[in-house]
Backbone as XML, in Angstrom:
<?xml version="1.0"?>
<chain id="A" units="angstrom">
  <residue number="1" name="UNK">
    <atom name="N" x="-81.082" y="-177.611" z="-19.448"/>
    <atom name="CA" x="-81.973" y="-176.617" z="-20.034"/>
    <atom name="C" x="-81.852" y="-176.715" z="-21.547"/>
  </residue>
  <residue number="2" name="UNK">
    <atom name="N" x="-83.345" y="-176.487" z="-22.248"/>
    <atom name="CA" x="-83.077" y="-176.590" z="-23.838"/>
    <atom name="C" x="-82.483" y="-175.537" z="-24.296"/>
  </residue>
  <residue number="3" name="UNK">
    <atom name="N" x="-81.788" y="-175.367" z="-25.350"/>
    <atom name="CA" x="-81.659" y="-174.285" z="-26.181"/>
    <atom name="C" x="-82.615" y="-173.277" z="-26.555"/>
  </residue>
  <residue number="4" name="UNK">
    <atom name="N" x="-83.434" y="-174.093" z="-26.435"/>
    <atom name="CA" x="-85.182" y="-173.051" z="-27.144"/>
    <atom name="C" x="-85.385" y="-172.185" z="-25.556"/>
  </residue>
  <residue number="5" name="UNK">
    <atom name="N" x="-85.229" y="-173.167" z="-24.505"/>
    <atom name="CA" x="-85.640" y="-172.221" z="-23.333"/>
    <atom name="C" x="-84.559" y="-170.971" z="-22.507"/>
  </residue>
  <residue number="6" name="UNK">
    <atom name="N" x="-83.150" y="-171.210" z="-23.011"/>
    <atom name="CA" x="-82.002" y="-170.456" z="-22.630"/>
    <atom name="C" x="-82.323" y="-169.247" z="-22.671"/>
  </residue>
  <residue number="7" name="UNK">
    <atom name="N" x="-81.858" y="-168.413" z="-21.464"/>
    <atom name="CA" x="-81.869" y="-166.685" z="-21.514"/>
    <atom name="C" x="-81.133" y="-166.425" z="-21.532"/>
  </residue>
  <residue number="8" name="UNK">
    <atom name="N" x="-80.452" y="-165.739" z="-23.407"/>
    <atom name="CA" x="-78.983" y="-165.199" z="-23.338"/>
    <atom name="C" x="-79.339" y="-163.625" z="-22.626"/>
  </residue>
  <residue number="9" name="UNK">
    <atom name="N" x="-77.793" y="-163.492" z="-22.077"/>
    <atom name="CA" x="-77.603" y="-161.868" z="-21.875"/>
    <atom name="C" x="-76.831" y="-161.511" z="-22.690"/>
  </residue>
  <residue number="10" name="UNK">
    <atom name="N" x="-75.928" y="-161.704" z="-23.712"/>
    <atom name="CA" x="-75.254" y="-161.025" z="-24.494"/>
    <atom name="C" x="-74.793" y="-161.780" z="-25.684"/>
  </residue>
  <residue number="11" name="UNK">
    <atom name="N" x="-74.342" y="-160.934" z="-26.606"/>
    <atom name="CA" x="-73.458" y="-161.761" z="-27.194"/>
    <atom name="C" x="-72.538" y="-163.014" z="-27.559"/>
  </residue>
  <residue number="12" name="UNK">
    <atom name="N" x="-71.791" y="-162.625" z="-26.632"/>
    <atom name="CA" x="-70.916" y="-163.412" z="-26.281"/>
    <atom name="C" x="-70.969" y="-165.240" z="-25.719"/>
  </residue>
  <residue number="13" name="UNK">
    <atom name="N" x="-72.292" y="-164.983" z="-25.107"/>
    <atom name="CA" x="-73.315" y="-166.692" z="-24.911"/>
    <atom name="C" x="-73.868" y="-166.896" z="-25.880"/>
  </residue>
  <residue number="14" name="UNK">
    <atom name="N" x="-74.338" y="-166.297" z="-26.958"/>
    <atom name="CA" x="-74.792" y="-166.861" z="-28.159"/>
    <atom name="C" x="-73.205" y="-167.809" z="-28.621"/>
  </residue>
  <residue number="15" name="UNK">
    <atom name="N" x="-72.004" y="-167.071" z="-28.665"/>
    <atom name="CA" x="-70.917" y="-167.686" z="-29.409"/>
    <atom name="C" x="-70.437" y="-168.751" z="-28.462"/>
  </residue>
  <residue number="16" name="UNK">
    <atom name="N" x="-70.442" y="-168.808" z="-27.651"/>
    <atom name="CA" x="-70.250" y="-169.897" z="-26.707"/>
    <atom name="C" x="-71.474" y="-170.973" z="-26.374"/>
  </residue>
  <residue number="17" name="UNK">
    <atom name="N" x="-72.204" y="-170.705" z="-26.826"/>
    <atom name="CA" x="-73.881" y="-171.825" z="-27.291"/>
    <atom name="C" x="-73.342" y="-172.392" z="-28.741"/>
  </residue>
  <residue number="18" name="UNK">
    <atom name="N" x="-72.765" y="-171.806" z="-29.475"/>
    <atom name="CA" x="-72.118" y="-171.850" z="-30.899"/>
    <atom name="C" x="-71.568" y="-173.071" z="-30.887"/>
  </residue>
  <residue number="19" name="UNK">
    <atom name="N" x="-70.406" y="-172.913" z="-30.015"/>
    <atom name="CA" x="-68.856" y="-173.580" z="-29.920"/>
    <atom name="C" x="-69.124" y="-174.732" z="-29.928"/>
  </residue>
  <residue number="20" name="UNK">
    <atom name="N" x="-70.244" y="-175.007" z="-28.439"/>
    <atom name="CA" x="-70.571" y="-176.168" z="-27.743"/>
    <atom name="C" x="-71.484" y="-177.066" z="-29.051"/>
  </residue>
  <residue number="21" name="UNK">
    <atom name="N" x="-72.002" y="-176.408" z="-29.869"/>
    <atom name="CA" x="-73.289" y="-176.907" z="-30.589"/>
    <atom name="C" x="-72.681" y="-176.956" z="-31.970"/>
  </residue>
  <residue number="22" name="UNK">
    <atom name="N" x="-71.853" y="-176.676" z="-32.696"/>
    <atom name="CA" x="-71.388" y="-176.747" z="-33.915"/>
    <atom name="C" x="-70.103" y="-177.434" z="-34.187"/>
  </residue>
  <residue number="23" name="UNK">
    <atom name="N" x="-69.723" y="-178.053" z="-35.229"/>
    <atom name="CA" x="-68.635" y="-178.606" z="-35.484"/>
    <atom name="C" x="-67.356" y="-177.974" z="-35.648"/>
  </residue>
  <residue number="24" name="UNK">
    <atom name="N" x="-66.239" y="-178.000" z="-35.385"/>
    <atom name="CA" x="-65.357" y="-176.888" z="-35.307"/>
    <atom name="C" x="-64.735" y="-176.095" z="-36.430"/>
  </residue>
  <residue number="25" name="UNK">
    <atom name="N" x="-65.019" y="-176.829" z="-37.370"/>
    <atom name="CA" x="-65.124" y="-176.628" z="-38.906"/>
    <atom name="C" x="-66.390" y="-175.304" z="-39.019"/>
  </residue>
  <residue number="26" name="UNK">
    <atom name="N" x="-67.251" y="-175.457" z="-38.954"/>
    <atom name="CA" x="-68.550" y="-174.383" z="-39.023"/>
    <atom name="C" x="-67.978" y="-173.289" z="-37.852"/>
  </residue>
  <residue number="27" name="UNK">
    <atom name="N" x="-68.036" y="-173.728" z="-36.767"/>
    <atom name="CA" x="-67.698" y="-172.810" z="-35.933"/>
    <atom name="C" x="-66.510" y="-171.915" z="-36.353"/>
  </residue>
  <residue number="28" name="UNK">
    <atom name="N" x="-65.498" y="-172.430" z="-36.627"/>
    <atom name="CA" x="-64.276" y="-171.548" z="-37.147"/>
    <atom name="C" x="-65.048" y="-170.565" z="-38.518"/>
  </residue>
  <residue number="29" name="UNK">
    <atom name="N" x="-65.517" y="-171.065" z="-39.041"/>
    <atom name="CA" x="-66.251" y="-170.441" z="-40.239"/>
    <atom name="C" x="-67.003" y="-169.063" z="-39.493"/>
  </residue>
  <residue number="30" name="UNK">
    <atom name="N" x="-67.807" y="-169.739" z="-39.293"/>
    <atom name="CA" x="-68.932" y="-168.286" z="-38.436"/>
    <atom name="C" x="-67.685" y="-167.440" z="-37.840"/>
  </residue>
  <residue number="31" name="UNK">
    <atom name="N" x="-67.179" y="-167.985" z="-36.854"/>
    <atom name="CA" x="-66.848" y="-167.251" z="-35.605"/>
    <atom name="C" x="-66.269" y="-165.969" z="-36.751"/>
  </residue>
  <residue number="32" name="UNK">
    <atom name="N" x="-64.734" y="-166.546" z="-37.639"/>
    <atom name="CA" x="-64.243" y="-165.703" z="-38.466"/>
    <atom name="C" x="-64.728" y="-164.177" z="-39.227"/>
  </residue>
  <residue number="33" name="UNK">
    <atom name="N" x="-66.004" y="-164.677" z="-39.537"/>
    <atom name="CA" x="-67.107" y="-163.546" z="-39.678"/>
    <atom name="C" x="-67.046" y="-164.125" z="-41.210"/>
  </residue>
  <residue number="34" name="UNK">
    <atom name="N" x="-66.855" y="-165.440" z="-41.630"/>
    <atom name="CA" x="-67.016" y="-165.864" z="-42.824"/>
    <atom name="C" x="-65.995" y="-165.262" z="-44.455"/>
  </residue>
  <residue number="35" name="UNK">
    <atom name="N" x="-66.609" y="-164.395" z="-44.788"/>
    <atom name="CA" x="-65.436" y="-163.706" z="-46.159"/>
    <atom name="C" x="-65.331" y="-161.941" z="-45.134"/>
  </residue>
  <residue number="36" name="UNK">
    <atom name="N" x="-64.179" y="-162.025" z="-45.122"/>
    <atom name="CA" x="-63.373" y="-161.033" z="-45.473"/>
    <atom name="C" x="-63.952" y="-159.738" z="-43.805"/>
  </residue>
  <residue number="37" name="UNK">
    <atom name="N" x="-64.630" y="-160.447" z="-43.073"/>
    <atom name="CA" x="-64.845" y="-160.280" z="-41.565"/>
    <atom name="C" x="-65.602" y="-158.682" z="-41.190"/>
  </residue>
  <residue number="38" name="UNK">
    <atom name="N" x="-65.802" y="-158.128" z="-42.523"/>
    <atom name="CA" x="-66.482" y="-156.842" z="-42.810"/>
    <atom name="C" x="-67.936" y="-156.617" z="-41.565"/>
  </residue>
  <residue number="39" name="UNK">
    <atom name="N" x="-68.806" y="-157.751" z="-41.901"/>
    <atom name="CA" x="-70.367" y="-157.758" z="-40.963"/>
    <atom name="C" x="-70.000" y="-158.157" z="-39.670"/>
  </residue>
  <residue number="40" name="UNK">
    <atom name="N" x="-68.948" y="-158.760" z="-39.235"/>
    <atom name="CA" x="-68.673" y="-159.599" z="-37.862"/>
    <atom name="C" x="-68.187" y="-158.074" z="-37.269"/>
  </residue>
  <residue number="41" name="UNK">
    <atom name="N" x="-67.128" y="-157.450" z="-37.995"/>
    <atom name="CA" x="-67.297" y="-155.829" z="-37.351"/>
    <atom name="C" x="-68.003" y="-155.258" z="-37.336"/>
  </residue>
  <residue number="42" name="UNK">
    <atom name="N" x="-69.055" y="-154.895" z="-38.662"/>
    <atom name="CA" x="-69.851" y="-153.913" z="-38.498"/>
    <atom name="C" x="-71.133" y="-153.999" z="-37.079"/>
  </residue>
  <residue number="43" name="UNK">
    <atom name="N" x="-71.054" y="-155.717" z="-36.775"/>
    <atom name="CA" x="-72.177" y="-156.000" z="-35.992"/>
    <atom name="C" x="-71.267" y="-156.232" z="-34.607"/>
  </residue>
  <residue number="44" name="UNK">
    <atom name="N" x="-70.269" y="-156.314" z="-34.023"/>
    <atom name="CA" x="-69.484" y="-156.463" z="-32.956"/>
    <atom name="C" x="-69.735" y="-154.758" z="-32.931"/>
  </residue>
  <residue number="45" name="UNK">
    <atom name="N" x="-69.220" y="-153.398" z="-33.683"/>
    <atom name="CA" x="-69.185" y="-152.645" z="-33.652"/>
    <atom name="C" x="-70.587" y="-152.084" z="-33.325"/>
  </residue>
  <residue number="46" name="UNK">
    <atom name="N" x="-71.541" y="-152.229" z="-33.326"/>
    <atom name="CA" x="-73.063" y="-151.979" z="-33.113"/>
    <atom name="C" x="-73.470" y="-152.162" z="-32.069"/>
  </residue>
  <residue number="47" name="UNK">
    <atom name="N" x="-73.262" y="-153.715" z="-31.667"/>
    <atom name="CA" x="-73.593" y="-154.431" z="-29.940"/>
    <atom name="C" x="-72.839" y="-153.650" z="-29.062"/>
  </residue>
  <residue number="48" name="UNK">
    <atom name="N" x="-71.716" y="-153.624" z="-29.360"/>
    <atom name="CA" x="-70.661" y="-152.673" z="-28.364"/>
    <atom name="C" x="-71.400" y="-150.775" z="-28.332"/>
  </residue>
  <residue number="49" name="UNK">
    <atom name="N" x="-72.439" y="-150.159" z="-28.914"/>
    <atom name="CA" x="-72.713" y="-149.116" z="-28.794"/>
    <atom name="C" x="-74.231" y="-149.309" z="-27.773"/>
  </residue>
  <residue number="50" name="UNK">
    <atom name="N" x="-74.889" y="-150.279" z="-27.716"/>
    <atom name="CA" x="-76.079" y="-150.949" z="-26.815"/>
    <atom name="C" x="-75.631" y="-150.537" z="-25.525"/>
  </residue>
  <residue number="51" name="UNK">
    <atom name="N" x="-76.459" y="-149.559" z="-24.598"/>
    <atom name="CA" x="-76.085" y="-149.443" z="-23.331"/>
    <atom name="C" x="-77.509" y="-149.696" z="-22.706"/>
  </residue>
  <residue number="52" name="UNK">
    <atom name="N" x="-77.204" y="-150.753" z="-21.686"/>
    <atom name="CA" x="-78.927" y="-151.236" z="-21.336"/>
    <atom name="C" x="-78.638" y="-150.852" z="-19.629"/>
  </residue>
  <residue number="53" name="UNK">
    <atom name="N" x="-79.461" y="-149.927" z="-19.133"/>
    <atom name="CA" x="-79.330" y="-149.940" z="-18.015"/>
    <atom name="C" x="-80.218" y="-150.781" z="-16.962"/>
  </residue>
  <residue number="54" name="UNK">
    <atom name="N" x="-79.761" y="-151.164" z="-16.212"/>
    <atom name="CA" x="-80.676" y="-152.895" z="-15.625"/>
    <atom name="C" x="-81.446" y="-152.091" z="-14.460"/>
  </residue>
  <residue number="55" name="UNK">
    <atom name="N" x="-81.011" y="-150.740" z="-13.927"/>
    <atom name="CA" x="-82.870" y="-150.703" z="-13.082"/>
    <atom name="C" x="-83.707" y="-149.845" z="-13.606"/>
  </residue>
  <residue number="56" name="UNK">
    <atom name="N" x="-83.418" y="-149.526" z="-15.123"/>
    <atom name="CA" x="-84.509" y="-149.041" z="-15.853"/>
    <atom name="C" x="-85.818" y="-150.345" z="-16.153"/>
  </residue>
  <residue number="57" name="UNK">
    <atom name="N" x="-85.445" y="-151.531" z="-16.530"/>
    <atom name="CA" x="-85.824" y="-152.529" z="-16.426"/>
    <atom name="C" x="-86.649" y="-153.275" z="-15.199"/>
  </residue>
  <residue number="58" name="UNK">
    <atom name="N" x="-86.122" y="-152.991" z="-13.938"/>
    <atom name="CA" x="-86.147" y="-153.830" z="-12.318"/>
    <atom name="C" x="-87.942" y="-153.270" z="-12.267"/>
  </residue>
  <residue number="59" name="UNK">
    <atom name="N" x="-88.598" y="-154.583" z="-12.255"/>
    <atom name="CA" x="-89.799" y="-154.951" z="-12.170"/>
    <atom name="C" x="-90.800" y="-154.921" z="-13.059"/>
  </residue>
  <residue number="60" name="UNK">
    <atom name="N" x="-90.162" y="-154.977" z="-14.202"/>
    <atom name="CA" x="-90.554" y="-155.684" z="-15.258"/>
    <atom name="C" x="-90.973" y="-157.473" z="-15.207"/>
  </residue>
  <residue number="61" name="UNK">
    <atom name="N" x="-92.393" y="-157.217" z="-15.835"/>
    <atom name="CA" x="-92.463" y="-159.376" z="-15.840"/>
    <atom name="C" x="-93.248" y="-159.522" z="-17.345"/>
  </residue>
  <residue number="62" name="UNK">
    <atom name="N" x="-93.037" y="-160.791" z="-17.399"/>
    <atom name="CA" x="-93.324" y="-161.382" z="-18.504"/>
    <atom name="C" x="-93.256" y="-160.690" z="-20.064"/>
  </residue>
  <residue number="63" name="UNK">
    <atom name="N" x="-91.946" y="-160.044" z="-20.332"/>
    <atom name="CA" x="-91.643" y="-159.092" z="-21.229"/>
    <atom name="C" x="-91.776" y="-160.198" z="-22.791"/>
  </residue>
  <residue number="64" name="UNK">
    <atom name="N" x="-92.206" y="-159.768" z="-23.314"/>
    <atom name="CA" x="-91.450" y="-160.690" z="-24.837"/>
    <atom name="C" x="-90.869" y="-160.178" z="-25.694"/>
  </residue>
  <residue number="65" name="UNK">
    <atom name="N" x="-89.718" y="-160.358" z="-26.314"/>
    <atom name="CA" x="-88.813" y="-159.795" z="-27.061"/>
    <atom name="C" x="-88.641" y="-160.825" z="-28.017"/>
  </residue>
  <residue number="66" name="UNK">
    <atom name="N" x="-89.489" y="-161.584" z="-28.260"/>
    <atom name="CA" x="-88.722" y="-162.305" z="-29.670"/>
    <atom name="C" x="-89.390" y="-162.258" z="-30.708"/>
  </residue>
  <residue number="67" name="UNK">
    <atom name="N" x="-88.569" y="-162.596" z="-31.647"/>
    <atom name="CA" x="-89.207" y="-161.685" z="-33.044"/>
    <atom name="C" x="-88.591" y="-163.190" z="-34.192"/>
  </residue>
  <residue number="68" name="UNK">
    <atom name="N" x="-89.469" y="-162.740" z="-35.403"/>
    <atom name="CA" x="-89.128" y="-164.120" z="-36.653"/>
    <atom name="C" x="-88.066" y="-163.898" z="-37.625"/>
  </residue>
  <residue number="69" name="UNK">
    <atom name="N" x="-87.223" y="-164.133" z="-38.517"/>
    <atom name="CA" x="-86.319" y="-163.741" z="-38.861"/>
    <atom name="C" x="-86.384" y="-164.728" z="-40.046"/>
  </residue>
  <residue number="70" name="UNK">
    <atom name="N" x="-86.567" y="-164.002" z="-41.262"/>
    <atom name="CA" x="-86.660" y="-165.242" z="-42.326"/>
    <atom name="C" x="-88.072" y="-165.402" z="-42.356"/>
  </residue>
  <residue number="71" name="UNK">
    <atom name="N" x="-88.829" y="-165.139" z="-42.137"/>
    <atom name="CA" x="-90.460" y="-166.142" z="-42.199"/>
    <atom name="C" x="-91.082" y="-166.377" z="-41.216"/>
  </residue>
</chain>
């Protein structure tokens, strides 16, 4: 499966799509949260407040959720 077509569910598969796909040099970089790890909390701290309940969702089709970022 491509990357472009992957359905993450969380977090946590984005950083493990990371691992597999980046050099371990970059990866150690990112993962760290880069300088001084301030946004890697503030945004670990955020995702962790997301409560998605899955049969609020159940029969839902062809939803789109993606959005541009940068341009």
């Amino acid at each position: 499966m491509s990357l472009v077509n992957k359905k993450y569910v969380n977090v946590m598969e984005f950083e493990d799509e990371a691992k597999k796909n980046l050099t371990n040099n970059s990866y150690t970089y990112y993962r760290s949260g880069a300088n001084g790890e301030y946004t890697l909390r503030d945004n670990s701290s955020a995702y962790s407040r997301i409560k998605l309940n899955p049969y609020v969702c159940a029969g839902l089709k062809d939803i789109d959720i993606s959005t541009t970022v940068l341009g």
